[in-house]
N, C-alpha and C positions, 0 to 999 in steps of 0.2 A: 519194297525197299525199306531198310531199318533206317528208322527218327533218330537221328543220334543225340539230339539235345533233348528229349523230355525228361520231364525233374520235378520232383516236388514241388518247383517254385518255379513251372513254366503252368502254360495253360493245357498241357497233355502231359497228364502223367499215368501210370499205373496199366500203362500197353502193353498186349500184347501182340507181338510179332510174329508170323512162320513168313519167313525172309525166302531168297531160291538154296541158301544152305538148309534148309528144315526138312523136316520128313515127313511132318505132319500133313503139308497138302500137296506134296511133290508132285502126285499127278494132274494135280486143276489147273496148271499152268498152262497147258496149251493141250497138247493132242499126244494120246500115247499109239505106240508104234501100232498094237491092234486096230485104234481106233481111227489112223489114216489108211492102214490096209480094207476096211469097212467100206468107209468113205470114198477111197476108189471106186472099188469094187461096186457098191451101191449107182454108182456115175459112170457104170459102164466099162471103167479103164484100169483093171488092177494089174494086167503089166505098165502100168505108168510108177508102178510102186517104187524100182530103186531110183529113178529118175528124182520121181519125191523127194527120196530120203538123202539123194548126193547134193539138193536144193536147200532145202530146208528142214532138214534133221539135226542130231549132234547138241540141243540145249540138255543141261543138266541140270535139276530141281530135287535137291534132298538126294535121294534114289536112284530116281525116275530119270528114263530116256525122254525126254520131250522136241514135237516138231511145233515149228513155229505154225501158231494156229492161224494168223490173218493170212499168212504166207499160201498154208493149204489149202485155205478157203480162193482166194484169190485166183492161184495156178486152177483149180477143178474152172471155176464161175469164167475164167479168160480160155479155156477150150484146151487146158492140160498145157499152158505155155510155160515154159522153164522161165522166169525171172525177178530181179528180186524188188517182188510186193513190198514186203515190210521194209526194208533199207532205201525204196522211196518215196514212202507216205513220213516220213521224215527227214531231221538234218544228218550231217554227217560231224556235228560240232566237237564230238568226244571222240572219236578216232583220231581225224585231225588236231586235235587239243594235244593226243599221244606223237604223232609222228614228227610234230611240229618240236620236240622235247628231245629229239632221239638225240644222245653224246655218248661220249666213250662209256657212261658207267653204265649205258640198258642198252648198247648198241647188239649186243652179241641174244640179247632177250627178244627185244624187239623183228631183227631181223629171221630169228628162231620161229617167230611167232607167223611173219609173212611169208615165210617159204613151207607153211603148213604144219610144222612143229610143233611142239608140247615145251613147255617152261613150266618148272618149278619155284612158285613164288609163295612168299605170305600175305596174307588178306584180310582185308577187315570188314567186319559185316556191317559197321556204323559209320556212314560217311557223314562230315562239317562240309558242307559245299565251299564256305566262304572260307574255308583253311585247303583246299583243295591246290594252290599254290604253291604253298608252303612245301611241300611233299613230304608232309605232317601221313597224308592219307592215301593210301596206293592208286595210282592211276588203271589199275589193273580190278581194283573191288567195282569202280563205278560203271568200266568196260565191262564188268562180267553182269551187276545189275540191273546193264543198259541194254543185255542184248548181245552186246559183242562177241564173247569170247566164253567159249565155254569151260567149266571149273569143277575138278573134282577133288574132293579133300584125301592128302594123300598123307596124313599124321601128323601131327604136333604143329598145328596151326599154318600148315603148308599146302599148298591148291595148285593141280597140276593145269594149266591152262593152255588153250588150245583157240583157233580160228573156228567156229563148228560147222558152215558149212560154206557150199557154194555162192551162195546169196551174200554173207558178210567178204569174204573173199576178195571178191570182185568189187566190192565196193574200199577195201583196201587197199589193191592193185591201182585204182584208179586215183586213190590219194598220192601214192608215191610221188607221183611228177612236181606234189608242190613242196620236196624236199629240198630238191635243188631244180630251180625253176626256169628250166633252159628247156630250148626244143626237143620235141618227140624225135626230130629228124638226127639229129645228131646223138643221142641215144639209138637209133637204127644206124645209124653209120657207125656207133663204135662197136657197136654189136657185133657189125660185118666183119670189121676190123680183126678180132678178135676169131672169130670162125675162121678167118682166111689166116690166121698169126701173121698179119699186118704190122710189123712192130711200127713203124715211121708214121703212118692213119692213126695207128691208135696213140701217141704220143701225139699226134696236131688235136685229133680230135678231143682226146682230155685236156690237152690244156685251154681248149675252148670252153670244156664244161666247165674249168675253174676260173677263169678269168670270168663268165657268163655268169654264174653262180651263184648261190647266194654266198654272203661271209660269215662262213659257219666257223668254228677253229679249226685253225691246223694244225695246233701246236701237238697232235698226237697222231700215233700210224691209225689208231681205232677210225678217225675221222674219212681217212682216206681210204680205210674199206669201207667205213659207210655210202659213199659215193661211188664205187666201185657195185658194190652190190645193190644200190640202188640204179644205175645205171643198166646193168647188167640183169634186172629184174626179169626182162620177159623171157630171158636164156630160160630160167626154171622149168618152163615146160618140156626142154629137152634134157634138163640137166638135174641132177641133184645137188642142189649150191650149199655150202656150210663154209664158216667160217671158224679157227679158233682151233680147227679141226685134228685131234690126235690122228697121227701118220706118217709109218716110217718108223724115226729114232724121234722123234720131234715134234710139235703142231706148227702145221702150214698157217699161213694168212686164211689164201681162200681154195678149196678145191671143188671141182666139179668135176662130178660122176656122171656118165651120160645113163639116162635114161632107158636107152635101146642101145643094138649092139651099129647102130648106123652112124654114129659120132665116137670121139675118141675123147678122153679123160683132159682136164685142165689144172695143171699147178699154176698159184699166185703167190710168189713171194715178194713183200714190200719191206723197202726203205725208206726211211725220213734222214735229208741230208743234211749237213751240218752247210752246206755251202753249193752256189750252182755248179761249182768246178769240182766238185762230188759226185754229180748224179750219175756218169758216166759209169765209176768204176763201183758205186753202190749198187746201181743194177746189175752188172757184170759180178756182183757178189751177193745179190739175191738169188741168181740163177745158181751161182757156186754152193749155196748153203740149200740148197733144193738137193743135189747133188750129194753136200757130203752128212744130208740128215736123212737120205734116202728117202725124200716124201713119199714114192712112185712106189716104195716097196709094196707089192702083193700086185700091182697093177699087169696087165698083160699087152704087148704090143708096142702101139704107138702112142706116146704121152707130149703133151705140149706144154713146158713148161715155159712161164712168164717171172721177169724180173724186174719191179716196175719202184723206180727213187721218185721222191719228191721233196724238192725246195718250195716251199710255200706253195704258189701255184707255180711254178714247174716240174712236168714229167718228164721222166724219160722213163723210156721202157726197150727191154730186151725182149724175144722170144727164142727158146731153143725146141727142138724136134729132138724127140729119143725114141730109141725102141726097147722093150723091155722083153 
């Protein structure tokens, strides 16, 4: 990691540095892709190799592909067990530090980055710990020289950034819940909700997650997809979740692409109301503006469109059925 303060007039000066941007020792960082193919193989188990690589692969130093070295060591020494070594021989302080942060201006980065994504940001190779507040200094450079998040430079001081593997992942997934700190249970209930296009469930049950909540702001729609896609987090694995989304004549709130052909497609379009004797006819015109921006265009079959107002913490929500 780059000293950002030495100086003629510190007690370090005249360093030299190859940081995980360098080229110079890219591959000493941990284990390159030959060298845990070996190391399987050596231990008996080289079809354990993609398992490895969907575990603990995905770091990038200078060049070089790099797998997390304590992680591989760990997985062979524990009997080839998938899980993540290195994410708990430590804290989880800088993740959490990030998600705890998350507002309308990194909502759309942020949630890019937990549903598996790639984010285009700029980066610094010299971090002030004690300016790290300020957001003087990217919360993004100290997640990529902590470990977290893998970075590859993608020109003019721009770093495409990514989750890198299974191991950090999981250990993300599991911070969500202290975003809005209400039960698991009612998260699985609006889930259901939602599968089932429950509109009346899923409008008790959100406004139990906002009244429960923590008091984050409302005062924007960003905030209430935040909650929306945080709640709706474990759909991902059937779903393909985006937010922000071009489609159609227009960009949706939020859409979801199913996965397999066993599920069918989800429109999310939100309102923020001026009043609660709004929210009625704001959803009945989110669902209209679904309609006449054509979200669904290219879509095939059956689509289930949602239309969901909010006055501070009150919901309402609509769902309609279409077929394409």
């Amino acid at each position: 990691m780059q000293i950002a303060e030495e100086s003629l007039f510190s007690d370090l000066n005249n360093v030299k540095v190859n940081n995980i941007f360098s080229k110079a020792s890219d591959e000493r960082f941990g284990f390159t892709e030959g060298e845990v193919k070996d190391f399987l193989s050596y231990y008996g188990h080289p079809e354990k190799f993609e398992e490895a690589k969907e575990w603990y692969d995905g770091y990038r130093f200078g060049d070089a592909e790099i797998y997390n070295p304590w992680s591989i060591i760990n997985y062979v020494s524990d009997g080839f067990t998938p899980r993540p070594y290195w994410v708990d021989s430590g804290g989880d302080g800088v993740v959490r530090w990030l998600l705890e942060r998350i507002d309308d201006r990194n909502f759309s980065d942020i949630m890019g980055l937990v549903d598996r994504g790639t984010v285009r940001v700029r980066m610094k190779e010299a971090l002030v710990f004690s300016k790290l507040d300020t957001g003087e200094v990217s919360i993004y450079s100290l997640m990529a020289m902590s470990g977290y998040l893998k970075a590859t430079y993608a020109g003019d001081g721009m770093y495409d950034i990514s989750i890198p593997n299974m191991e950090v992942a999981g250990m993300v997934e599991g911070l969500l819940s202290t975003i809005t700190p209400v039960s698991d249970r009612l998260f699985d209930d609006f889930n259901r909700a939602v599968l089932e296009g429950d509109a009346d469930r899923m409008t008790d049950i959100l406004q139990d997650i906002l009244l429960n909540g923590s008091c984050m702001n409302l005062e924007e729609e960003y905030a209430y997809e935040l909650i929306l896609m945080t709640v709706m987090h474990s759909l991902t694995r059937r779903y393909d979740m985006k937010t922000e989304c071009e489609s159609g004549n227009g960009r949706t709130d939020i859409i979801m692409r199913p996965r397999d052909g066993g599920t069918v497609p989800m429109i999310f379009e939100l309102k923020r109301s001026a009043s609660e004797e709004d929210l009625e006819a704001d959803a009945d015109g989110a669902i209209s503006q679904i309609h006449g921006r054509k979200y669904y265009m290219g879509m095939k079959g059956r689509v289930v469109l949602f239309g969901i107002s909010f006055w501070v913490k009150v919901p309402k929500v609509k769902v309609e059925i279409v077929e394409i």
